[in-house]
C-alpha positions in Angstrom: 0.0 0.0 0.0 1.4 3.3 -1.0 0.0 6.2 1.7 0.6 10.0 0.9 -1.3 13.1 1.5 -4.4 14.2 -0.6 -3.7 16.9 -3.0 -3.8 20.6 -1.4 -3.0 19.0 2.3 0.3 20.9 3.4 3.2 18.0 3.4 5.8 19.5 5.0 8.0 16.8 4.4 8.2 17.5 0.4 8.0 21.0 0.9 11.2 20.5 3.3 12.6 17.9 0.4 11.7 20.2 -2.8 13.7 23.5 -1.5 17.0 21.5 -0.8 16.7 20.0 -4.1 18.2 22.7 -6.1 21.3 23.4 -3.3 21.9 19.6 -4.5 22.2 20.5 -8.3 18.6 18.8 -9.0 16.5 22.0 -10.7 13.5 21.2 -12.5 11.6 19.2 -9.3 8.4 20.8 -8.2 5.4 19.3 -6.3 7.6 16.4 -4.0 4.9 14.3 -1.7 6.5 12.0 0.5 4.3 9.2 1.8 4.6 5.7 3.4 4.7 2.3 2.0 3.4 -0.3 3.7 4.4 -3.9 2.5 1.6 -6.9 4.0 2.0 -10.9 2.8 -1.8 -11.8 3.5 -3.6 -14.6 2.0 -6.8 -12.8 1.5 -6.5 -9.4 -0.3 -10.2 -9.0 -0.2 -10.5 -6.7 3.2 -7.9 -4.4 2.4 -9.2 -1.3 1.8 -11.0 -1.6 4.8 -7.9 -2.4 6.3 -6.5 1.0 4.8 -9.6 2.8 5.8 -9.5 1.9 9.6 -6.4 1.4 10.2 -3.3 2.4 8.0 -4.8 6.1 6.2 -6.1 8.9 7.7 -8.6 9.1 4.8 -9.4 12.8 5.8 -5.6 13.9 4.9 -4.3 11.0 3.0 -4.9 8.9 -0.2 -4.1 5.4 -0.5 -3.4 3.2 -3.5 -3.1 -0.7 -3.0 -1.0 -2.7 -5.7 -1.4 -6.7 -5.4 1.7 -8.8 -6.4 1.2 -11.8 -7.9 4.3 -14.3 -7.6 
């Protein structure tokens, strides 16, 4: 699960991240948003976005996007 801030919710972190970026020589980086991945092994993907929902996001601030791996 990959957890970051909703659009137009300050993130202090990127903000913090995108000005040092050009003392580093990287120019041309605008809009950094620095989340939280979470990595789960579960054998039943079925319950979680309620699992996101209740637990992991704080779906008033933050989006969450859930990416299944098949081996």
């Amino acid at each position: 699960m990959l957890i970051r801030p909703k659009q137009g919710i300050l993130d202090p972190q990127g903000q913090t991240v995108e000005r040092a970026l050009p003392a580093l020589g990287f120019e041309g980086v605008t809009d950094v948003r620095i989340g939280r991945l979470v990595e789960l092994e579960v054998t039943d993907a079925s319950k979680l976005d309620e699992l996101c929902e209740q637990l992991l996001a704080n779906t008033l601030i933050e989006d969450f996007e859930i990416q299944i791996q098949e081996d």
